[in-house]
C-alpha positions in Angstrom: 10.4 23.6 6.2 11.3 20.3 7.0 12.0 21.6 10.8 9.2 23.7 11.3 6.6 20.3 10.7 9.2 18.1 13.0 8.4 20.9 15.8 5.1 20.9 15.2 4.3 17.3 15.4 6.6 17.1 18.4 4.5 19.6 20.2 1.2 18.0 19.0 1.3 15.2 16.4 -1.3 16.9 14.1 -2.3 18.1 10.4 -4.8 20.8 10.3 -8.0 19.8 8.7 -11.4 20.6 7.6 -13.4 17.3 6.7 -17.8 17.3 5.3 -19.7 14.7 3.2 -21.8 15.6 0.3 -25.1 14.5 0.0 -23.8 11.8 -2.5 -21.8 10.5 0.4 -18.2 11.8 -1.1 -15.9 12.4 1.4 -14.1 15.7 1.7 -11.1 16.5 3.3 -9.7 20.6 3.3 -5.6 20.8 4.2 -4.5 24.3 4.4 -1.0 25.0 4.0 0.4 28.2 2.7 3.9 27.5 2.7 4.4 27.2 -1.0 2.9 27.9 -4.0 1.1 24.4 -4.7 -1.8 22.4 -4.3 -2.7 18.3 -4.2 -6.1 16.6 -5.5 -5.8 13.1 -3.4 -8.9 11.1 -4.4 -9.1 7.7 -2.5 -11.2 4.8 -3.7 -11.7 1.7 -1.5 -11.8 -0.5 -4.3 -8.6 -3.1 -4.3 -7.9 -6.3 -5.8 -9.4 -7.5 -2.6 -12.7 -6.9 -4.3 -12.3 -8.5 -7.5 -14.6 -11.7 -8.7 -13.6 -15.2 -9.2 -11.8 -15.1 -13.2 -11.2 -11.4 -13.0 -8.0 -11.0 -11.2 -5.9 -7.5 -11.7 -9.1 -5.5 -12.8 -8.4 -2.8 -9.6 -5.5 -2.5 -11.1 -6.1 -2.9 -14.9 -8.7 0.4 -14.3 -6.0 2.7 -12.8 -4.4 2.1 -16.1 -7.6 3.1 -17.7 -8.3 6.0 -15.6 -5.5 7.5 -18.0 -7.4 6.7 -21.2 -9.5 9.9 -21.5 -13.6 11.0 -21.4 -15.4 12.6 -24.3 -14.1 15.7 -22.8 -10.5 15.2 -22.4 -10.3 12.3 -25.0 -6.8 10.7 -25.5 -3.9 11.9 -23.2 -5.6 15.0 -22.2 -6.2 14.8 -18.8 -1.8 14.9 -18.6 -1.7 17.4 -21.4 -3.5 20.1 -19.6 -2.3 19.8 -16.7 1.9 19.3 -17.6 0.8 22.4 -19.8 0.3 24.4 -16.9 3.4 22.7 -15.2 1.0 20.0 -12.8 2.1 16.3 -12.9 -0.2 13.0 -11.5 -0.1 9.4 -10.9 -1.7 6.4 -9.5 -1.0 3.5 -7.5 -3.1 0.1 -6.7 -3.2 -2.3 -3.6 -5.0 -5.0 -2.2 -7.2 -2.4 -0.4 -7.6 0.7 -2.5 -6.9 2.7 -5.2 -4.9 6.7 -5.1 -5.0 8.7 -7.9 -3.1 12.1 -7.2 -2.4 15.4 -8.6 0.1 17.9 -7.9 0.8 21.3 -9.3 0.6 25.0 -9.0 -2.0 26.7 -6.9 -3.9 28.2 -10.0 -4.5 24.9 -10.9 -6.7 24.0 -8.1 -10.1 24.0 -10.4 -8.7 22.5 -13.1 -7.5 19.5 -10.6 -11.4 19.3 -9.6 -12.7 19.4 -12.7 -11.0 16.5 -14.2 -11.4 14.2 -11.3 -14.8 14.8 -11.3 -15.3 14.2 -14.8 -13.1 10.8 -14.5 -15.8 9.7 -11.9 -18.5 10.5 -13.5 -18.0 9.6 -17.2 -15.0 7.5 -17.9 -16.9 4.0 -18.2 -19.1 5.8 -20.8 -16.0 6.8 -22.9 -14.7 2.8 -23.0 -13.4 1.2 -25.9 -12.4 -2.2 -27.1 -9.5 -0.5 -28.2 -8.2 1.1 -24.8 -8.9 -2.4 -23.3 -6.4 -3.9 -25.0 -3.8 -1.3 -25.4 -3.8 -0.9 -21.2 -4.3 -5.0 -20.8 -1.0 -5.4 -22.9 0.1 -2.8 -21.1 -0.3 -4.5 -17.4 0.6 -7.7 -18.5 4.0 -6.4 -19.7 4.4 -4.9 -16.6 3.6 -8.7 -14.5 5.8 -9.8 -16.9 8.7 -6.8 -15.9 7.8 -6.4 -12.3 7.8 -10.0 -11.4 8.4 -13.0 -14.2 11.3 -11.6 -15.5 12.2 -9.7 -12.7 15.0 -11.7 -10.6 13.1 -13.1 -7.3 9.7 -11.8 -8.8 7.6 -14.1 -8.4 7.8 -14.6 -5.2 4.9 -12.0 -4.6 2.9 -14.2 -6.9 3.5 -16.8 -5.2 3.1 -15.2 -1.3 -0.9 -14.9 -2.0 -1.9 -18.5 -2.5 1.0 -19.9 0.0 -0.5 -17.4 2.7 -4.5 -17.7 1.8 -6.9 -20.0 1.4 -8.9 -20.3 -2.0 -11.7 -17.6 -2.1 -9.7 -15.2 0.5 -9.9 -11.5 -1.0 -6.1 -11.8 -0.6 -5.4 -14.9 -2.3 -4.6 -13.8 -5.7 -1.9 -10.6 -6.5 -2.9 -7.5 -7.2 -1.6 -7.1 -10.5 -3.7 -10.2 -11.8 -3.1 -13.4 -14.2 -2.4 -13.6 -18.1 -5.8 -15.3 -18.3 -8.3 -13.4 -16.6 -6.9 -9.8 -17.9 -7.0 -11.1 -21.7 -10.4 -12.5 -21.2 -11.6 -9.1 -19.5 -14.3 -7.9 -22.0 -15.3 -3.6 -22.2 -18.5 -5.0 -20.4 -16.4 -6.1 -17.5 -14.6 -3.1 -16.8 -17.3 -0.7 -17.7 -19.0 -2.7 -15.2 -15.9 -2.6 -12.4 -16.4 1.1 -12.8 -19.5 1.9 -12.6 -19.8 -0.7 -9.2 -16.9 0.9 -7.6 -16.0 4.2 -9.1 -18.8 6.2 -7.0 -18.9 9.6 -4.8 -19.8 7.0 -1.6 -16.9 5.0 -2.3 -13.9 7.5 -2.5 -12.8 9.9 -0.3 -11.0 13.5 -1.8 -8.6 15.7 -0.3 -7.8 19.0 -1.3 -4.5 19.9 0.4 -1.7 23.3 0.0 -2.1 26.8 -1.2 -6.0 27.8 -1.9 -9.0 29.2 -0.1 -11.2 26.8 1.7 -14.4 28.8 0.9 -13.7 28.8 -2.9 -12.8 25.0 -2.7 -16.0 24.4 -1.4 -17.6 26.2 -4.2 -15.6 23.9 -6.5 -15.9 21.1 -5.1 -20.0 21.2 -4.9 -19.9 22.0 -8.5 -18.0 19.7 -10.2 -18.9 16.5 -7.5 -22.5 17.5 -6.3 -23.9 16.1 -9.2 -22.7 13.1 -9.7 -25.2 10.2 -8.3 -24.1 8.0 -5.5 -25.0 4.3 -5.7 -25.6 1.5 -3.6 -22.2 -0.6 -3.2 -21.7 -4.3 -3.2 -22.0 -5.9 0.3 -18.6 -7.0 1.1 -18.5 -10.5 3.2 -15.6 -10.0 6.1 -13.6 -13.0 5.5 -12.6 -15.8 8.5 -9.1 -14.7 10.3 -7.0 -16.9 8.7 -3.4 -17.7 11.4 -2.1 -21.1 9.6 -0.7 -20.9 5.9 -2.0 -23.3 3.0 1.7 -24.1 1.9 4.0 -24.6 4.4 6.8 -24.5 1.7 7.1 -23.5 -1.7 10.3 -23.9 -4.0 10.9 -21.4 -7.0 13.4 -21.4 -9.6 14.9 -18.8 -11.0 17.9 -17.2 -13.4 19.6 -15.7 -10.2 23.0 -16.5 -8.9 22.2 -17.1 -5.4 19.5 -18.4 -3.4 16.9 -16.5 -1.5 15.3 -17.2 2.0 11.9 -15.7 2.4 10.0 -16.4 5.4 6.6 -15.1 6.2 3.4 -15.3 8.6 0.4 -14.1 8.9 -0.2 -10.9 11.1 -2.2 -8.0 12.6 -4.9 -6.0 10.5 -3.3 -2.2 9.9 -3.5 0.1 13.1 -5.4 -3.1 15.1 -3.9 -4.7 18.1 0.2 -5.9 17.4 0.1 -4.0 14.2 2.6 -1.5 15.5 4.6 -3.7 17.5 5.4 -5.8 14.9 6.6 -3.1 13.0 8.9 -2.3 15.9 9.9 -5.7 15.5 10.9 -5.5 11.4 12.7 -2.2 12.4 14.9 -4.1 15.4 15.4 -6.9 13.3 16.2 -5.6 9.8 16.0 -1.8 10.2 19.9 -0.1 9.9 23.6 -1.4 10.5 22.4 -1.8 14.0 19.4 -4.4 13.6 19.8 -7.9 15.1 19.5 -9.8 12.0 21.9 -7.5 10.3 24.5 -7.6 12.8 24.0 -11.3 13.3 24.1 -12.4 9.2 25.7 -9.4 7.2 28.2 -8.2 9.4 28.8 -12.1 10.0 29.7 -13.0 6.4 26.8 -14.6 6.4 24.6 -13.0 4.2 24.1 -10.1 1.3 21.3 -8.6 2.4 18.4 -8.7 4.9 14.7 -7.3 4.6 12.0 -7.8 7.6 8.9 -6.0 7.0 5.1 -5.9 8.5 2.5 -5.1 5.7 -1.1 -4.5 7.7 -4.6 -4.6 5.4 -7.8 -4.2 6.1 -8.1 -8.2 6.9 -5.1 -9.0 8.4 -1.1 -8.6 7.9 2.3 -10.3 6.3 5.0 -10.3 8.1 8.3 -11.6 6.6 11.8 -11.4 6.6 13.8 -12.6 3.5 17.6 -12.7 3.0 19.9 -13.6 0.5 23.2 -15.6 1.4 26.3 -15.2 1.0 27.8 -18.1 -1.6 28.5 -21.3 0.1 26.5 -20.6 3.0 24.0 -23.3 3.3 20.1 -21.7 3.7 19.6 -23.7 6.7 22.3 -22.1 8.5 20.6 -18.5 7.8 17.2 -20.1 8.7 18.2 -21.3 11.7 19.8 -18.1 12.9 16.4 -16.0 12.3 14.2 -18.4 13.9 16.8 -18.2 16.9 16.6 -14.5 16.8 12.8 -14.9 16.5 13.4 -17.6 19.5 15.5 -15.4 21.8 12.8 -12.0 21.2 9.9 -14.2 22.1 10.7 -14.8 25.4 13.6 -11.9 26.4 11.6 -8.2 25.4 14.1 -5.8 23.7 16.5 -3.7 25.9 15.5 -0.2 26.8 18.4 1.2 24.5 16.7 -1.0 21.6 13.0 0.5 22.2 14.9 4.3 22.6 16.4 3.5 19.1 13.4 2.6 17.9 11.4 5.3 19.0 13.5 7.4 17.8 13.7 5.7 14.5 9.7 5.8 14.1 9.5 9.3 15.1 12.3 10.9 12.8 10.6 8.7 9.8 6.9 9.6 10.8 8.1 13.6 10.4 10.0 12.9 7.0 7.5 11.2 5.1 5.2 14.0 6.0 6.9 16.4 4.6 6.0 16.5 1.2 2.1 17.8 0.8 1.0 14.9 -1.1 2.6 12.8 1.8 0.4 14.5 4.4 -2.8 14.6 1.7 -2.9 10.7 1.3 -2.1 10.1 4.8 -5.5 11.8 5.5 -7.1 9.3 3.0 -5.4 6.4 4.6 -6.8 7.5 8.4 -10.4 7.8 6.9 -10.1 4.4 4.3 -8.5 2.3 7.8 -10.1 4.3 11.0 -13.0 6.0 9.9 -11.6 9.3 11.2 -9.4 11.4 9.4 -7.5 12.8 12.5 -6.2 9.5 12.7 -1.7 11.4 13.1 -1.6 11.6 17.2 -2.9 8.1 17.4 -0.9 6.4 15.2 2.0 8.0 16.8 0.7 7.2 20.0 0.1 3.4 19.3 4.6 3.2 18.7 5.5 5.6 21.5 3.3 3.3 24.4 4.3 0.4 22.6 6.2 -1.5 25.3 9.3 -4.1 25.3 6.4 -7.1 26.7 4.1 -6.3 24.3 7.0 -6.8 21.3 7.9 -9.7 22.9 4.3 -11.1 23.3 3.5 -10.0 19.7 6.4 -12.3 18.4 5.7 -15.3 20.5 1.6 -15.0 19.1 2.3 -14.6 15.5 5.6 -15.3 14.9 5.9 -19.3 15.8 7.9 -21.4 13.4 5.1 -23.5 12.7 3.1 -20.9 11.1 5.8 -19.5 8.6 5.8 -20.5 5.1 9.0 -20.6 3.2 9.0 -19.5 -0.2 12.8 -20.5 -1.4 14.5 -19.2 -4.7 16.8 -21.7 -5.9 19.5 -20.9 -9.2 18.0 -22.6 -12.2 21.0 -26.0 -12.0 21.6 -25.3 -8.5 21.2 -28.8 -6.7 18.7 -29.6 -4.1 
């Protein structure tokens, strides 16, 4: 299978599609693809912790919890019951820009798929409960309290939003929230999220696999045609924001060696530099072959290196963190990735480097659309960022024309030492 799509997308770098709207302004998305047995719901809603309100941090979040909880027709656990009965599995993820529930499963499950997303959208506030509230809010603060508190290095993404972002940014608090504003979230809040944001002109479905397109339509009109759109919050486009508010933050933590995390503002996701800066993370920190790999690990220098560019809607992060080897002083790391930093700002990479890469991006474009539900929220994504779901042959296109200037020039804009922000972990007794 897996060589059949790689052939296909290097012919023409393309997922068949049928996309309408409803008259309640849902978003519909038809994938076709007979090749197994199986189907994927992949219902998009652009609702993110970038849209939460002052004292209500991690509710995006918080409600994909809750989308679990049940309606007065599948009350309790029985949106997973019904469909693990019938050998379908789902789940959920939350970002700063949006929220993905998905479901997978056999083809005869295709209407049952529909039917309990639409009834999630259109009655899942009504079914709310005091007592859901705080079984999920314990729930989510357990995991802030797993993912990143207790977590070695953790809270370092807490820490990343108000380093990078000024008070007030849509980005300037995590996406997973604070203790305070989950435990004083109130049933009236979240019903009230929900019914803001949880609407047929906010999400985006698509129906990807194994079914008939005409009978999906059917489906689809019956169990989403009816539910009422409604007029959405205008969202204010915040200022561009280049210069971080902390140009260095100290953390310390039960670890046993230090960590060196570095990070800048960048390009929006699939505007101008976005791609070459993701070139960049890949011949910095991407294999045994990367700069800063050869340079520190296979140096003795350091453990381990990570380099990564993370577009949104309203800009990017770059970063690059490493952990040292013991006894090598922080500095000495430091100064080495600024010098590699230095050295790619004004000498562009070689034309064996931008081959590798190429070839890099290409192989790892076909294999994370291999799985269905790869290609299914990939469609999302295009439509949620681009506004055109037929977004594959130009995201492609933006790596393969990327040229070894334009990485250069993307480094020397964005990547000056001036605008980094160090976050530094630090082992609790370690001294200054």
């Amino acid at each position: 299978m897996l060589l059949s799509v790689a052939a296909a997308f290097a012919v023409e770098p393309k997922i068949p599609f049928e996309r309408y709207e409803l008259p309640n302004g849902l978003q519909v998305v038809l994938m076709v693809d007979h090749s197994l047995p199986q189907v994927v719901v992949d219902t998009w809603y652009r609702v993110g912790s970038k849209d939460e309100a002052p004292g209500r941090s991690g509710f995006a979040h918080l409600f994909e919890h809750l989308m679990f909880m049940g309606t007065f027709r599948l009350p309790g656990s029985g949106f997973d019951q019904v469909m693990e009965a019938e050998g379908g599995w789902n789940n959920a993820w939350t970002m700063e820009d949006a929220t993905n529930y998905y479901d997978v499963g056999p083809a005869n499950l295709l209407e049952t798929f529909l039917w309990m997303e639409a009834d999630r959208m259109s009655a899942l506030g009504k079914a709310m409960t005091g007592e859901k509230l705080d079984l999920q809010r314990d729930v989510v603060r357990n995991e802030r309290r797993q993912s990143n508190e207790d977590r070695p290095y953790g809270m370092v993404e807490l820490e990343l939003t108000t380093a990078l972002f000024p008070a007030g940014h849509p980005y300037a608090h995590s996406v997973i929230g604070s203790h305070e504003d989950l435990a004083a979230a109130t049933v009236t809040d979240v019903t009230g999220f929900f019914d803001t944001w949880y609407v047929p002109n906010n999400a985006s479905l698509v129906v990807a696999g194994d079914f008939d397109p005409a009978q999906a339509r059917v489906w689809v009109e019956r169990y989403f045609g009816g539910i009422a759109r409604r007029e959405l919050p205008a969202r204010a486009v915040p200022a561009p924001v280049q210069a971080p508010q902390k140009a260095s933050v100290t953390i310390t933590d039960q670890v046993d060696f230090p960590q060196l995390n570095l990070f800048w503002h960048s390009p929006a996701k699939f505007s101008s530099g976005d791609a070459e800066l993701q070139l960049v993370a890949d011949l910095l920190g991407s294999g045994e072959s990367a700069r800063l790999y050869t340079s520190l690990v296979d140096a003795g220098l350091a453990q381990e290196v990570q380099v990564m560019q993370y577009g949104l809607e309203y800009g990017g992060v770059f970063g690059v963190t490493v952990i040292p080897m013991e006894g090598v002083p922080v500095e000495k790391v430091q100064a080495i990735v600024e010098g590699e930093l230095a050295r790619l700002a004004t000498t562009p990479p070689t034309a064996a480097e931008m081959e590798r890469l190429g070839n890099q991006h290409r192989i790892g474009t076909f294999l994370e659309l291999e799985p269905l539900q790869n290609r299914a929220e990939s469609l999302n994504r295009y439509w949620a960022y681009t506004g055109t779901v037929d977004g594959l042959a130009a995201d492609v296109a933006r790596y393969d024309s990327a040229s070894p200037v334009a990485l250069s020039s993307s480094v020397s804009r964005w990547l000056k030492p001036e605008l980094a922000t160090r976050i530094l972990v630090v082992p609790e007794g370690a001294k200054p």
